[in-house]
KOLVO-237735 format. One line per 8 residues: for each residue x, y, z of C-alpha. Coordinates in nm, 2 decimals, padded with zeros to 4 digits. Example, Ala and Ser with C-alpha at 12.3 -4.5 7.8 and 13.67 -1.06 7.14 Angstrom:
# KOLVO-237735
01.23/-00.45/00.78  01.37/-00.11/00.71 .
This chain:
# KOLVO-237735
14.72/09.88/-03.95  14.84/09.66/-04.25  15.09/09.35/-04.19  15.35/09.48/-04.41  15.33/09.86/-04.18  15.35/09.61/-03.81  15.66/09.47/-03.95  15.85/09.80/-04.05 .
15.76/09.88/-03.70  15.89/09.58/-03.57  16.22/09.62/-03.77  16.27/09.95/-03.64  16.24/09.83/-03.28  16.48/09.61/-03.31  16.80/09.77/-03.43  17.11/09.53/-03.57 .
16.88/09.18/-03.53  16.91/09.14/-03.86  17.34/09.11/-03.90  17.45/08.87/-03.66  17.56/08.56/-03.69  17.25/08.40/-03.44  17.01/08.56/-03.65  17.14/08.47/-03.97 .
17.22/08.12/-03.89  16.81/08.12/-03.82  16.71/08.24/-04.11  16.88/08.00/-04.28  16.71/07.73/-04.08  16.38/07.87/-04.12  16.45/07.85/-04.51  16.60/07.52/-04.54 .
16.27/07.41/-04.36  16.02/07.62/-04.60  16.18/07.41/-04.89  16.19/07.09/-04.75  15.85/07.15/-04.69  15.77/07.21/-05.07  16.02/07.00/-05.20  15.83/06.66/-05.25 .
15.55/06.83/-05.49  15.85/06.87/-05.74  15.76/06.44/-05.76  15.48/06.57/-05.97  15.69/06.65/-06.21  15.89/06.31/-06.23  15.59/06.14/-06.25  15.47/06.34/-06.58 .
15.82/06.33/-06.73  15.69/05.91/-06.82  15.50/06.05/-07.02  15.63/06.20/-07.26  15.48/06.34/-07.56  15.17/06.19/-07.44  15.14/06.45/-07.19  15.00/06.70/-07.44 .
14.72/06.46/-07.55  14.60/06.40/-07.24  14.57/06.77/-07.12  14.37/06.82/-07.48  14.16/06.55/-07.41  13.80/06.61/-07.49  13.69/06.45/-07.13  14.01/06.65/-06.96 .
13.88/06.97/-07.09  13.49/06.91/-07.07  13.62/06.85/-06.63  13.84/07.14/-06.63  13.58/07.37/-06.75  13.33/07.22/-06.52  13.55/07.28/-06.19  13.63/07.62/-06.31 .
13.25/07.69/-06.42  13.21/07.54/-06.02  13.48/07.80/-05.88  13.31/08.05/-06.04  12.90/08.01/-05.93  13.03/07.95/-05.57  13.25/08.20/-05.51  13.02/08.47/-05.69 .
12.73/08.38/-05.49  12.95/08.34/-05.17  13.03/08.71/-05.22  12.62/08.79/-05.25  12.53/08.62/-04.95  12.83/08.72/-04.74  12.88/09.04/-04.83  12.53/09.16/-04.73 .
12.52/08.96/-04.38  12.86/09.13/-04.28  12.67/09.45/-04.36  12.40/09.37/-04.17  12.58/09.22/-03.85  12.76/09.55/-03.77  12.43/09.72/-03.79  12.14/09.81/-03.60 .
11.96/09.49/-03.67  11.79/09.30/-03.41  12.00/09.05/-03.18  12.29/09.12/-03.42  12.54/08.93/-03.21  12.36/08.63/-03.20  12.31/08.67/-03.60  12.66/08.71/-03.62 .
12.74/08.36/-03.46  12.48/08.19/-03.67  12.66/08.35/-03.99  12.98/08.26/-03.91  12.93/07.89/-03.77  12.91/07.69/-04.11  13.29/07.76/-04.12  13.26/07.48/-03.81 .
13.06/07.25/-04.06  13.28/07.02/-04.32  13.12/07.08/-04.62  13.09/06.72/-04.66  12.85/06.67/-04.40  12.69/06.95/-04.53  12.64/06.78/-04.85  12.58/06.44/-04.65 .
12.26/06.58/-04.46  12.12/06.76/-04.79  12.11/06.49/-04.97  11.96/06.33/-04.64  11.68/06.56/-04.65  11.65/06.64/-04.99  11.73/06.33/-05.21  11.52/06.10/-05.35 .
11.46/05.89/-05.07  11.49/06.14/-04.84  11.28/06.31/-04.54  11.15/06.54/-04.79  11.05/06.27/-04.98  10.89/06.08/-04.71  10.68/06.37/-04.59  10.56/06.41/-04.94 .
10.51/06.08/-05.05  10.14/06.04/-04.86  10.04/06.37/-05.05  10.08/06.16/-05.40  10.39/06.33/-05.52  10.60/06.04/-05.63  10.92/06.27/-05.70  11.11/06.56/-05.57 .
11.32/06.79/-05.79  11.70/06.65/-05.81  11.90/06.76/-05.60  12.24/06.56/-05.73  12.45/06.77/-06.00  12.61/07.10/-06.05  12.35/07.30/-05.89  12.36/07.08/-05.56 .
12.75/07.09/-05.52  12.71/07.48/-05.61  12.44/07.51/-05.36  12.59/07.30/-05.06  12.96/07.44/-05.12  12.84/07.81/-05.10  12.64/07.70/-04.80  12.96/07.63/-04.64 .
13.19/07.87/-04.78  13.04/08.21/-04.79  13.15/08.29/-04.42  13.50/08.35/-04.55  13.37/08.63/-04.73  13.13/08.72/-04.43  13.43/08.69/-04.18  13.68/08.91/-04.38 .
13.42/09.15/-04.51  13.31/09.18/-04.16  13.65/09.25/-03.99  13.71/09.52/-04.25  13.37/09.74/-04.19  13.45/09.73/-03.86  13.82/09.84/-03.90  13.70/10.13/-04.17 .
13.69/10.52/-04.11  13.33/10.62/-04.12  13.37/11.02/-04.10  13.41/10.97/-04.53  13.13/10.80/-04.49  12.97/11.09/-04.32  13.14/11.36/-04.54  13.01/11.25/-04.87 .
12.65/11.27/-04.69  12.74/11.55/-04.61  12.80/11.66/-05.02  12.41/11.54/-05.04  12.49/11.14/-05.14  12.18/10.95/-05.06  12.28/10.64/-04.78  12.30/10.36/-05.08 .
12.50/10.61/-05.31  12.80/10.68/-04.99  12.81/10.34/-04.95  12.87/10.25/-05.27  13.13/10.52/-05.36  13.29/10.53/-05.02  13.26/10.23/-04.82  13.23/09.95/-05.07 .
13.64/10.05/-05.24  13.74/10.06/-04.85  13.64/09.68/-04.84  13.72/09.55/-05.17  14.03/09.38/-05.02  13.83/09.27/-04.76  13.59/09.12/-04.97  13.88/08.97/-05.22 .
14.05/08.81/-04.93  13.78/08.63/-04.88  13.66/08.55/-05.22  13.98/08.40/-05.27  13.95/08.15/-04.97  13.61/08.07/-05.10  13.78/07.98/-05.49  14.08/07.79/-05.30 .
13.87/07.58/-05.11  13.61/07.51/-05.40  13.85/07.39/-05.64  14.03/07.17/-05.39  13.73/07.03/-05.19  13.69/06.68/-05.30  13.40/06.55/-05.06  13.10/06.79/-05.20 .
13.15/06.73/-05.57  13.14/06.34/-05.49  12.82/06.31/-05.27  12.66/06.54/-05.48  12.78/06.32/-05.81  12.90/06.61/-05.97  13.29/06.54/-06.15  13.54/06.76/-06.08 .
13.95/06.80/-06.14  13.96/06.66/-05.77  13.74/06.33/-05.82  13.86/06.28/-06.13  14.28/06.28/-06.02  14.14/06.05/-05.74  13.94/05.85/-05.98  14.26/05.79/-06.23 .
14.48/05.75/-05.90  14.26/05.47/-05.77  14.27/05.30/-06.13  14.66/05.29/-06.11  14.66/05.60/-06.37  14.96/05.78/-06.13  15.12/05.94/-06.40  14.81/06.08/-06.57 .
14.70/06.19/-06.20  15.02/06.36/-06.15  14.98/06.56/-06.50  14.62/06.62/-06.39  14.75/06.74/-06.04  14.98/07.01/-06.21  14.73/07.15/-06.42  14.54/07.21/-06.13 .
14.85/07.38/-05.93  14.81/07.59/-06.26  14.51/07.70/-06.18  14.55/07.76/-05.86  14.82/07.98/-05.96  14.59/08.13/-06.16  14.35/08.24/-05.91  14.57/08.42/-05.67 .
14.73/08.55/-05.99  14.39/08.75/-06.03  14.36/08.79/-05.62  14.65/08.98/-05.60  14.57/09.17/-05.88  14.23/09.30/-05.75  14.31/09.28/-05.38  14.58/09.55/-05.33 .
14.48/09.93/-05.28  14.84/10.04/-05.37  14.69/10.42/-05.40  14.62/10.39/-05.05  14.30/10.65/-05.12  14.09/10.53/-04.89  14.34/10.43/-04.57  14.18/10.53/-04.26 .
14.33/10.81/-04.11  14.00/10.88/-03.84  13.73/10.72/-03.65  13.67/10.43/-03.71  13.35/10.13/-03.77  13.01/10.20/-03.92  12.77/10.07/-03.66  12.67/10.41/-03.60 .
12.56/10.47/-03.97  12.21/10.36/-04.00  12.27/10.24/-04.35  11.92/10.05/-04.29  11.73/10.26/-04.17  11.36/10.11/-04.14  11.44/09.83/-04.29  11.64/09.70/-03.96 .
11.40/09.48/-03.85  11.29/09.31/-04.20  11.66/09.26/-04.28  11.72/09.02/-03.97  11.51/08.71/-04.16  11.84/08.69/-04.41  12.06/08.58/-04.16  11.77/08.39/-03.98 .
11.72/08.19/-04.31  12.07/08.12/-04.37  12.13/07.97/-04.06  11.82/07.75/-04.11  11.95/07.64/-04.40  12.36/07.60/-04.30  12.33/07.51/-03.92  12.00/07.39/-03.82 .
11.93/07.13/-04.11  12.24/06.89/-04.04  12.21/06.90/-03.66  11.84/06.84/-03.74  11.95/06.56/-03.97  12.23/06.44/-03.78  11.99/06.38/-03.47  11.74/06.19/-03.69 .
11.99/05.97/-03.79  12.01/05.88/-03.43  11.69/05.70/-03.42  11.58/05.61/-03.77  11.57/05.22/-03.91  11.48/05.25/-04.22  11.70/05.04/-04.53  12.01/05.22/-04.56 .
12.01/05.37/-04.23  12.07/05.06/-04.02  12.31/05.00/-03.80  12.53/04.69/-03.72  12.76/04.61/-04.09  13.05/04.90/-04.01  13.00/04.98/-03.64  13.16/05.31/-03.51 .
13.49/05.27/-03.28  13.61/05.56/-03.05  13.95/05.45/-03.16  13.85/05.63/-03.48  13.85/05.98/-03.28  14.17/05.86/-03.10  14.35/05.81/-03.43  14.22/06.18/-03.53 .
14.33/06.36/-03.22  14.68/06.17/-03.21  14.76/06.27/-03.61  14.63/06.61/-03.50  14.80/06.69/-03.24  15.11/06.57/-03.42  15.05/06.78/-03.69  14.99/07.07/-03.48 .
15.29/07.02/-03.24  15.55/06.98/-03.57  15.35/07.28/-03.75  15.43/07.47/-03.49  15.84/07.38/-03.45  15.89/07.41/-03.76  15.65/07.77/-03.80  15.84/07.89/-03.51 .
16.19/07.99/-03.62  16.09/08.10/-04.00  15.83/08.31/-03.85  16.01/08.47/-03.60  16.30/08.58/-03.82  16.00/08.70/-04.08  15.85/08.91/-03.84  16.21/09.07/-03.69 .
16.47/09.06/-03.99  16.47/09.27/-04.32  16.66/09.02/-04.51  16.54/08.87/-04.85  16.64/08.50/-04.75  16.40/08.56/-04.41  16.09/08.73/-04.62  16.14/08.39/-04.91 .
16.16/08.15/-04.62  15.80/08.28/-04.52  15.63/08.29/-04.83  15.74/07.92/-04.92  15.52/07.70/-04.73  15.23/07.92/-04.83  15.27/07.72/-05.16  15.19/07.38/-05.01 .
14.89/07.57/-04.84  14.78/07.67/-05.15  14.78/07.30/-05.33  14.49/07.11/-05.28  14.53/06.78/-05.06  14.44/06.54/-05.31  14.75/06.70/-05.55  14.98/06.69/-05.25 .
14.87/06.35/-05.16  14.98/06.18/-05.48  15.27/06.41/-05.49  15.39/06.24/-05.19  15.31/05.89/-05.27  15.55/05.97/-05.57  15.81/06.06/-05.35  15.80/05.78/-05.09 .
15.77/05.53/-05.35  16.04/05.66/-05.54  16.27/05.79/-05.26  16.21/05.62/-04.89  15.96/05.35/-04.95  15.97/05.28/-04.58  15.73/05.60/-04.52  15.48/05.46/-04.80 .
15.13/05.47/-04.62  15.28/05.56/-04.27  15.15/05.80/-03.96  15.52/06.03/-04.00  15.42/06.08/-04.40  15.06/06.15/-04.33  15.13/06.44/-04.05  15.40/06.54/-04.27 .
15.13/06.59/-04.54  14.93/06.78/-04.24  15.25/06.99/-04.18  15.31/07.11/-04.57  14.93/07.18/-04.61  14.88/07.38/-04.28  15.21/07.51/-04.13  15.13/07.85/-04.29 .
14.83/07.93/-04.04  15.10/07.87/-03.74  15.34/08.06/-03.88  15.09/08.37/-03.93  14.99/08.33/-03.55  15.32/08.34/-03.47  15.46/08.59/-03.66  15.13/08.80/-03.59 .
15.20/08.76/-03.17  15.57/08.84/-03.25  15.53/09.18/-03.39  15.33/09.31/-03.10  15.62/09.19/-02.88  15.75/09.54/-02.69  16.14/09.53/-02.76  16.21/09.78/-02.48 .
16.13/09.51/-02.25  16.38/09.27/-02.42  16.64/09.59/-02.43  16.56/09.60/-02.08  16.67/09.24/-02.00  16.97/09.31/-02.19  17.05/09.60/-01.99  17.02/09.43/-01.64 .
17.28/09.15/-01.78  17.08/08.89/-01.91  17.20/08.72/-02.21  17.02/08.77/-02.58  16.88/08.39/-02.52  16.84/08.49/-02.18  16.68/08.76/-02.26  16.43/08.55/-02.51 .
16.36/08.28/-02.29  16.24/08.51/-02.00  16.07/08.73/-02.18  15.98/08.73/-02.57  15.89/08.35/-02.51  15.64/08.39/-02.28  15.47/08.71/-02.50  15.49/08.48/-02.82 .
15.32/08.20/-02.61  14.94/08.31/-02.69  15.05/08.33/-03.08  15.22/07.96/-03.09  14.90/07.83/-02.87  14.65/07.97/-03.14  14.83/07.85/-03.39  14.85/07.50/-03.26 .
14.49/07.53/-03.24  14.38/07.62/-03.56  14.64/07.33/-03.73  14.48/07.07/-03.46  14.14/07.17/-03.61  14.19/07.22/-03.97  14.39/06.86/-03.95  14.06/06.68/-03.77 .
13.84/06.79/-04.10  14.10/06.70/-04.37  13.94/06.43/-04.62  14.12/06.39/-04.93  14.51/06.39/-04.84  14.39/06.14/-04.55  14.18/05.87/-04.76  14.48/05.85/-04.97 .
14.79/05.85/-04.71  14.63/05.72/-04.45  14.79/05.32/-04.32  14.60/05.05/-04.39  14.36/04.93/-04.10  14.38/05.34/-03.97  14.07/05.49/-03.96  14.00/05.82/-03.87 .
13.66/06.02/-03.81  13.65/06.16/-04.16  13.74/05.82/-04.30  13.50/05.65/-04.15  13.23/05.85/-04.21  13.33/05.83/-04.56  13.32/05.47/-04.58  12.99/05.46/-04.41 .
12.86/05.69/-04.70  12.97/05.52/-04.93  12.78/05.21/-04.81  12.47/05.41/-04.74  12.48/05.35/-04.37  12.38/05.72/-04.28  12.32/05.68/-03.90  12.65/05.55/-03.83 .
12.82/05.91/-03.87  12.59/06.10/-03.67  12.83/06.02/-03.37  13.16/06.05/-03.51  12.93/06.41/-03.71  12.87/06.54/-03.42  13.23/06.52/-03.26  13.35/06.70/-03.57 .
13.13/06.95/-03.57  13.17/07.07/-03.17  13.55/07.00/-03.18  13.53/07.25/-03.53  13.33/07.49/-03.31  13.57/07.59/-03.09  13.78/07.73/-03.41  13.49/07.95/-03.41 .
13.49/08.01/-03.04  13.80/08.16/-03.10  13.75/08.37/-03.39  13.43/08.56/-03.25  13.61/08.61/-02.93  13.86/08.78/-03.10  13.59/09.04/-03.21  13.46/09.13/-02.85 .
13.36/09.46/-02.71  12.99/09.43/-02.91  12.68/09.36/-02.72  12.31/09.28/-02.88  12.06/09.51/-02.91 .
């Protein structure tokens, strides 16, 4: 069942919401807090207007373009060959291959991996002076292929990206109706054929969904491109923003809300099925199929190298850091504090606890009211979710500088950062545990004299309860990994994990952030803890 169908249910169960004056009065709260969410990234603007005709120069810039086409080129290779690794392992996990559940845990957990550290431990293992390297060098090979560049940054950011694809693709084989399946067998389609004329339309969106997580993310990451010395849009705003260059950052940052714009542009273009052909109507999941056939057990070393190559090779790494003394891993020049972790579960949980107030009353009117001003209010914030961090970063210290100069490089302007970037995943938690509230148990309530807020606090409160938790889970998690938005907001002398195990990269000093490494990757785990227990009901064979 599509959102848009839960909430016409949900409208319909809940006759007259929409007209009073309590519900109104909310929905006008929930919108004046989408825009003041959005409103600081208008500084972008005021920063470019300094500019002048200059502006136009600039964009045309030979050096502009030559990085623009670069990042795009980048946005391209990664989310193309996210789409032919993920794809194909969300085929093969709902299949009769081997240990399938296990495979399926292994595909999904480089979601739990920053891609930095991904890119930190390949270059670890694979750079120049790296373990590959070292294990090579007694053999007489003085070099090892580069690993630095385009290809590297393509390579590591589709390691760590393609389980969007796998993750989305997944959830919509398993929510598809395989009797079409089994009727165009029936017309004598061979298994590959069926599939591709049958089930392969059904999860297009799925697939597109995903694909455009995978853009979003490449074209805001930040971290990758600069370990792995590739320039892209994001290091080269940060690069003119560290040289004092705000106003050619800001006109940088708004050609790359452009393209952003641009991508889910073409999204929702490819994404929608708006003939509704294929909705499923009957049973439903293909694990029954067989689409494999003898080649189930041969299939099972794809997932098996991919998680070698994602999972295994930075805890392998990370370890080895541990106990290595070689130059450039030595310790004792920026020793590791646990105040660092402190500093990132306080802003965390900051972020997640305001996320989630201010999520709570424009999603609750979004999922229960069929007013315009209530469906705006929702779709606002999505646009601060949708800017990358670094663009909102120097939008904000735009706005402080200009406006309240008392929040310049302050804790309540960082979290508020936090809030704009990832309010939207509470309010979809919330809005998503709302519409499966049952409204005759709230009629009920009524009927035995309780009050309407009464009547909310007893008993849709404690229903939505689950949704606000999740919610607060996935901002508290998504906040612990942000890099770019952090380096930049961040007070002086506050260190976080992420910034410190920048800093530490930057001075070479690898087996300093194998501690606060591994800390980011369990405490990212449980984000995946809660998205495979979601699926449940599967067992290995």
């Amino acid at each position: 069942m599509n959102i848009e169908r839960m909430i016409g249910m949900a409208r319909e169960r809940l006759p007259g919401d929409t007209t009073d004056a309590l519900g109104t009065g909310m929905t006008l709260v929930g919108l004046v807090l989408a825009l003041l969410l959005v409103f600081p990234l208008s500084w972008l603007f005021v920063g470019v207007l300094d500019l002048g005709a200059e502006s136009l120069d600039l964009l045309t810039d030979s050096t502009t373009l030559e990085v623009l086409v670069r990042s795009v080129g980048l946005v391209a290779v990664v989310t193309g060959a996210s789409v032919v690794i993920g794809v194909p392992l969300a085929v093969l996990t709902v299949q009769d291959v081997p240990l399938r559940r296990a495979w399926t845990v292994i595909a999904a957990l480089p979601l739990a991996i920053p891609s930095y550290l991904g890119a930190f431990a390949v270059v670890s293992a694979f750079g120049p002076r790296g373990t590959l390297a070292d294990v090579l060098a007694p053999l007489g090979v003085e070099r090892v292929p580069e690993i630095y560049g385009f290809a590297g940054a393509a390579v590591v950011l589709t390691l760590y990206t393609y389980p969007y694809v796998f993750l989305t693709t997944r959830a919509s084989l398993l929510s598809l109706d395989a009797s079409l399946f089994e009727a165009a067998r029936s017309l004598n389609c061979g298994r590959w054929e069926s599939f591709r004329r049958v089930i392969l339309p059904q999860i297009t969106p799925g697939i597109t969904a995903g694909a455009l997580l995978v853009a979003l993310y490449t074209l805001s990451d930040f971290g990758t491109p600069n370990i792995m010395r590739v320039e892209v849009f994001t290091q080269f705003i940060y690069a003119r923003y560290r040289t004092f260059m705000r106003d050619y950052a800001a006109l940088l940052s708004l050609q790359l809300v452009g393209i952003t714009a641009l991508i889910l542009m073409i999204e929702s273009r490819i994404g929608v099925d708006e003939s509704k052909a294929y909705e499923s109507r009957g049973r439903r999941g293909v694990g029954s199929l067989n689409l494999l056939g003898r080649w189930q057990y041969p299939a099972a070393v794809f997932p098996a190298v991919v998680g070698l190559a994602a999972v295994l090779l930075p805890i392998v790494i990370f370890g080895s850091w541990l106990f290595t003394n070689q130059p450039g891993y030595a310790t004792g020049t920026m020793p590791f504090s646990w105040e660092y972790g402190w500093n990132s579960v306080y802003v965390s949980l900051l972020a997640a606890v305001a996320s989630v107030v201010v999520a709570f009353p424009i999603a609750l009117r979004s999922a229960v009211s069929d007013s315009k001003l209530a469906f705006v209010a929702d779709r606002i914030p999505y646009v601060g979710y949708a800017t990358p961090g670094i663009v909102l970063a120097i939008a904000l210290v735009g706005f402080s500088l200009d406006v309240l100069p008392s929040l310049y490089k302050t804790v309540p302007l960082l979290v508020f950062a936090y809030v704009v970037r990832f309010t939207p995943q509470a309010i979809g938690s919330v809005r998503a545990s709302t519409l499966q509230v049952d409204t005759e148990l709230v009629e009920a309530a009524r009927t035995l004299g309780s009050s309407r807020l009464e009547a909310f606090r007893s008993v849709t409160l404690p229903l939505v309860l689950p949704g606000i938790a999740t919610g607060a889970a996935l901002v508290f998690l998504t906040t612990m990994k942000e890099l770019p938005a952090t380096l930049v907001l961040r007070p002086m002398g506050f260190d976080t994990l992420v910034t410190y195990i920048w800093r530490v990269e930057e001075a070479g000093l690898y087996s300093q952030a194998a501690v606060p490494a591994f800390v980011l990757v369990a405490v990212s785990g449980l984000s995946m803890v809660v998205i495979i227990s979601q699926e449940g009901g599967e067992s290995d064979t």
